[in-house]
N, C-alpha and C positions, 0 to 999 in steps of 0.2 A: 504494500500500500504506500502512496505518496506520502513521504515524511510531512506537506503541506496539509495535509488534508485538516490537521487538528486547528489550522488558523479557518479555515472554512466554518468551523463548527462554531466560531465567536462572529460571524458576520449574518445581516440577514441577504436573504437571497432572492430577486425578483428578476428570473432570466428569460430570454427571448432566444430562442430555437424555434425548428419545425416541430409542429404537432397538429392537433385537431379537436380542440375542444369549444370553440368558436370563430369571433371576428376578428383577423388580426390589431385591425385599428381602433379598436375599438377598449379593450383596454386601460387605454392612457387616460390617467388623472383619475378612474375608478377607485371605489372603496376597496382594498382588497382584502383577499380571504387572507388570515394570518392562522397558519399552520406551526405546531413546534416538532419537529425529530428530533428524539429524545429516547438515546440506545446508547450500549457503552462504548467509551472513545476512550478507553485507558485502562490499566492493568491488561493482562494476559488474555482478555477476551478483546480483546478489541479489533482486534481485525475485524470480527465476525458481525460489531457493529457501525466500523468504518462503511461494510461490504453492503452492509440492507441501506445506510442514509445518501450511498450512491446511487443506488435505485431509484428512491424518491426526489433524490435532487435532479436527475434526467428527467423524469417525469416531470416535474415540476417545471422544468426549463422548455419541457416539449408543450407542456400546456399553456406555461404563457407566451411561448413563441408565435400560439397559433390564436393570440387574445383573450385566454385566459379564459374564465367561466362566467358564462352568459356577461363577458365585456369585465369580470371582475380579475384581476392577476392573483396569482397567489404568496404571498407573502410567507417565506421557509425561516425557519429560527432552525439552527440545529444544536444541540449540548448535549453534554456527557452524562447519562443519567449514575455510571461509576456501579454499574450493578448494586445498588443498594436502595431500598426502598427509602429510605428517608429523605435520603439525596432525591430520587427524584419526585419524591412528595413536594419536596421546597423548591425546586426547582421551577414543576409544572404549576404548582402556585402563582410561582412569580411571574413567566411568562402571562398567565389569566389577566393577572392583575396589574401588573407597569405596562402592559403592550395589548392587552387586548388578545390574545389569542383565543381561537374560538375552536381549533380542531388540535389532537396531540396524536400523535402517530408514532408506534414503536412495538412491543419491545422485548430485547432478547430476557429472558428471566419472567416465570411465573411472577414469583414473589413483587418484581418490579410490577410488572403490570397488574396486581393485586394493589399495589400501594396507587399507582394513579388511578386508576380503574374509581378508587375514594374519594378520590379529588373531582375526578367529573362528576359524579352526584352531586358533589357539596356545592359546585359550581356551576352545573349544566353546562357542561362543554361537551365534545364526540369525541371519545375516546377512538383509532383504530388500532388493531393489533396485526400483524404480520409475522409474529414470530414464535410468541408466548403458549405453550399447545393442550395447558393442563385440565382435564374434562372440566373442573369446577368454574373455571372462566368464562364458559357459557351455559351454566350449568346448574349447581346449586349455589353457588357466588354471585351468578351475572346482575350485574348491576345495568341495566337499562339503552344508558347513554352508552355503552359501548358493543361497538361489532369487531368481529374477529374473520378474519381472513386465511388466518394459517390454520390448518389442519390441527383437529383434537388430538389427544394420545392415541382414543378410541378410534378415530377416521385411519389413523398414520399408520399402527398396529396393522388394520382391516388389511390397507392398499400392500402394506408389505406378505402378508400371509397369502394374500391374492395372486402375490407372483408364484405360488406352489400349487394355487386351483386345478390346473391341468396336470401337475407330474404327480409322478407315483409314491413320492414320498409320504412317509403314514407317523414316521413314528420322530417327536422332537424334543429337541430339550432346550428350555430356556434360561438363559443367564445374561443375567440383568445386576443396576447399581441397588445397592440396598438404603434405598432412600423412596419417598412417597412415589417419586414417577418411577422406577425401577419396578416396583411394586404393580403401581399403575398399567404398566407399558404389558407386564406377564400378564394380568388380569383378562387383558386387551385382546392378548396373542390367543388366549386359551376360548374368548367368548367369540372369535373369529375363526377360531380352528372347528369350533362345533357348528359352526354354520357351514365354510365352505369346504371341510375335510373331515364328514361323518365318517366315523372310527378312530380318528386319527390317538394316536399312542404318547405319551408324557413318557418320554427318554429321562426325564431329572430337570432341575428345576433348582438353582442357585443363583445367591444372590451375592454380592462383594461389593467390597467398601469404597468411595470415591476413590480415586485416585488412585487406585492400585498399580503397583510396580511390575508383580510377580502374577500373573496368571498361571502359571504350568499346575498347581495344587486344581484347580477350576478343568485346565484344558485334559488333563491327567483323567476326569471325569467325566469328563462327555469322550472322549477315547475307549473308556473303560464301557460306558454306557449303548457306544455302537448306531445314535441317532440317526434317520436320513436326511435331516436339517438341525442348524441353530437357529433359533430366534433372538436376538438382543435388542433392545434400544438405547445401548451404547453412546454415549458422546463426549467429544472433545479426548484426550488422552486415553481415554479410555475404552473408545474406539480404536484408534490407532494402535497402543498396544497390545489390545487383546486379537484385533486382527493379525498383526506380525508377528507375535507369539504361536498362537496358533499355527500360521503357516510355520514357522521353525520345527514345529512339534509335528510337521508332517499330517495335520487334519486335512482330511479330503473332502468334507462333504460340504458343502452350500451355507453359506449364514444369509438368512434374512435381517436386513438393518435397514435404521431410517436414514442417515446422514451419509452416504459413500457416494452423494452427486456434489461434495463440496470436494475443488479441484485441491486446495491447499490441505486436506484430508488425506486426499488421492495422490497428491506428489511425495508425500512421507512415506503412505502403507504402501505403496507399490505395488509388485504382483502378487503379493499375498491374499488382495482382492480378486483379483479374478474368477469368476463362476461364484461371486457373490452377488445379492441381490439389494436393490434399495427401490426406496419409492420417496415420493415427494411432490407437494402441490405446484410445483415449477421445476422443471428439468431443463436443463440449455439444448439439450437435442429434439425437445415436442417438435414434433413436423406441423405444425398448421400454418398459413396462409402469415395470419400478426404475428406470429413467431419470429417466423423466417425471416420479416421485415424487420422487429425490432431486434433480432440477433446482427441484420446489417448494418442498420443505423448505430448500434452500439459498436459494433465492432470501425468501423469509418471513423468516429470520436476519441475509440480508446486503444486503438491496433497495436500503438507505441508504447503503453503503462502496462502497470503489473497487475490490470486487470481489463484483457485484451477482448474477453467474452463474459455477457452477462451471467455467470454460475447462480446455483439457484439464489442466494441471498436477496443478490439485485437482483433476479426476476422478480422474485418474490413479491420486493417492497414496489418495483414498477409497478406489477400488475394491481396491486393494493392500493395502489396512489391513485390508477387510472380508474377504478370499479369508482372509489372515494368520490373522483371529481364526477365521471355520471350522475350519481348519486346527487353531489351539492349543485348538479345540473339541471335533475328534476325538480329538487327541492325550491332553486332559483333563492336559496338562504343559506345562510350560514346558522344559521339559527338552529337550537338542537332540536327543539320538539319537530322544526318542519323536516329537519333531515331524516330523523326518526319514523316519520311518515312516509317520507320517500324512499327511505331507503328499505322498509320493510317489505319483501316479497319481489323485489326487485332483481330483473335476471340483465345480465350483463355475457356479452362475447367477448373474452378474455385472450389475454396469449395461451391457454391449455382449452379453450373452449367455454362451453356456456356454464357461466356460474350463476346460481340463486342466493337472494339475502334471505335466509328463513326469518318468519315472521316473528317467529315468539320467542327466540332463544338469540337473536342476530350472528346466528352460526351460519358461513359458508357452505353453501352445500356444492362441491366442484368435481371435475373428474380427479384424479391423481395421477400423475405421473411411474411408470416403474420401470424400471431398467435392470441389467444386468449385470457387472464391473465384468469389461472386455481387453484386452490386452492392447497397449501404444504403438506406434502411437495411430492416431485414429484423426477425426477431420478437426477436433478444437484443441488438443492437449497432445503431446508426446509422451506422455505414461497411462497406462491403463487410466481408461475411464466410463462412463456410463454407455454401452452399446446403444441397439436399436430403441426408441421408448415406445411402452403401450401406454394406453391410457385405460385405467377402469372405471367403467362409470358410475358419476357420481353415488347413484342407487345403491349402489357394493359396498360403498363405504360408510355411506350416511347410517348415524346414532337414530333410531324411530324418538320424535318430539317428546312421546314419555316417559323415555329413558335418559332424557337428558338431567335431568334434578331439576330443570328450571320450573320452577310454579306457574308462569304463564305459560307454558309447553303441556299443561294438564288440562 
């Protein structure tokens, strides 16, 4: 990532590129939308949230390039929320209240997006999430003013299990972090596995601690167990190692995972992935039509930097910026309650195809992306990356509205 990018995150932002969300001329001297991006820009995750306010800042650039919404520009804050909920309680605060912001957009970390998720009730703003994946977000937590655009635990689990619908595999074993979403994520694997693989067999079922160093005690067990798949939902380090470990240890058979479509994931683990499987609500290889197109436009801008293709992060937060502004396009407000109206049930052609805003829980209902990890180099990356992509549709992965815990879902 450009060592500049962090002066970026103190200035505001009101850019002029090609896009298509109105009249170009039209624009100038309007009130405009004041938006804040607010993901982590520091400590050890921050690539991850350098990668998604890229997203949104193109978007952002394309939409006022093209006069911005219904004649209104949008006006981008971006900071550091520091992974910590307090931080960016005070933070999205301050934005509301010295500057008028009216929309917040973000963010990597449950916990984060629990702590603003607060602050839009207290304040009637629109919260949106593009990142954050924990069932209760939209769920037994959801708080109103906010919609979510990335995939639940429960949808992520579905699409990944989904890539074994057709083969022969029957019998798995899950190893997962021993923390709420590790828990979560197995809960997930197992109420997907009784839908699309009746019979299917519990090879074992372990869980280990953040950060772990040493997997071989773990890998040592699913060896012994004899699985025809792993299921994980594994991230950051702990992805990485348990994938390269495992290859060392000579494991054959197939792991299902969520996160093996991030390239800076994939230029570490190596071929250890290959004949692994991931899924994800944006994949840089979807073949559609807006795809294609925004994979060129990005690539023309960025061919030169060290983020040459939009990987999922930036798709991600694009296509969440772009549903966003339809959305404050019907509404013709910024206002929450009218975006709220408009944006409930509202269907949008996305770069993966057609998504819906459901109405009672403002959970994404979309296809999902799933791939393969294929061997380098290939048409974006020279080290093993995500092959051909399918898409499963949405229906496959969708939570039915009663199951979600939300009370307006009943």
């Amino acid at each position: 990532m450009r060592s500049s990018f962090a002066l970026v995150c103190a200035i505001v932002l009101v850019a002029s590129v090609a896009g298509s969300m109105g009249h170009p001329a039209s624009a100038e001297g309007a009130e405009p939308i004041k938006v804040l991006g607010l993901d982590v820009l520091s400590g050890p995750f921050k690539d991850i949230g350098e990668r998604y306010l890229l997203g949104v800042k193109f978007a952002v650039e394309e939409i006022n390039g093209s006069g911005g919404i219904n004649g209104r520009p949008i006006k981008l804050y971006l900071d550091d929320s520091q992974l910590k909920p307090d931080v960016a309680q005070r933070k999205a605060i301050k934005y509301i209240l010295d500057d008028g912001v009216k929309i917040i957009m973000g963010f990597t970390g449950t916990h984060v997006a629990k702590a603003v998720a607060q602050v839009a009730a207290k304040h009637k703003v629109i919260v949106v999430q593009y990142s954050a994946e924990a069932d209760e977000l939209t769920g037994k937590d959801h708080v109103p003013y906010v919609f979510r655009l990335a995939l639940t635990t429960s949808m992520h689990a579905a699409a990944t299990t989904a890539a074994f619908a057709d083969k022969p595999h029957k019998k798995f074993y899950l190893l997962n972090q021993d923390y709420a979403y590790g828990h979560d994520v197995a809960k997930a694997y197992k109420k997907s596995l009784d839908r699309l693989k009746p019979g299917w067999q519990l090879a074992g079922e372990e869980y280990h601690p953040l950060a772990t160093k040493d997997f071989a005690p773990y890998i040592q067990k699913i060896i012994a167990a004899g699985p025809d798949a792993v299921l994980t939902g594994n991230w950051g380090s702990d992805l990485s190692v348990l994938v390269k470990q495992a290859g060392k240890f000579g494991v054959k058979v197939p792991f299902g995972h969520q996160f093996l479509s991030d390239p800076v994931a994939m230029r570490e683990i190596g071929e250890a992935a290959i004949g692994h499987f991931t899924s994800e609500v944006y994949m840089l290889g979807v073949d559609t039509p807006p795809n294609r197109e925004f994979i060129e436009r990005w690539h023309r801008k960025f061919k030169d930097t060290e983020n040459p293709w939009p990987e999922f992060t930036i798709g991600k937060a694009y296509n969440t910026t772009m549903f966003m502004a339809a959305a404050l396009k019907k509404a013709n407000s910024d206002d929450a309650d009218a975006v709220i109206r408009a944006w409930e049930g509202m269907a949008y052609e996305s770069l993966i195809g057609r998504q819906v805003m459901r109405a009672c829980d403002h959970q994404v209902q979309t296809p999902v992306a799933v791939a393969e990890i294929v061997p380098g180099p290939g048409k974006f990356y020279p080290f093993p990356f995500t092959g051909r992509v399918t898409l499963v549709p949405a229906e496959n992965v969708s939570v039915p509205p009663k199951e979600t815990g939300n009370k307006r879902c009943e």
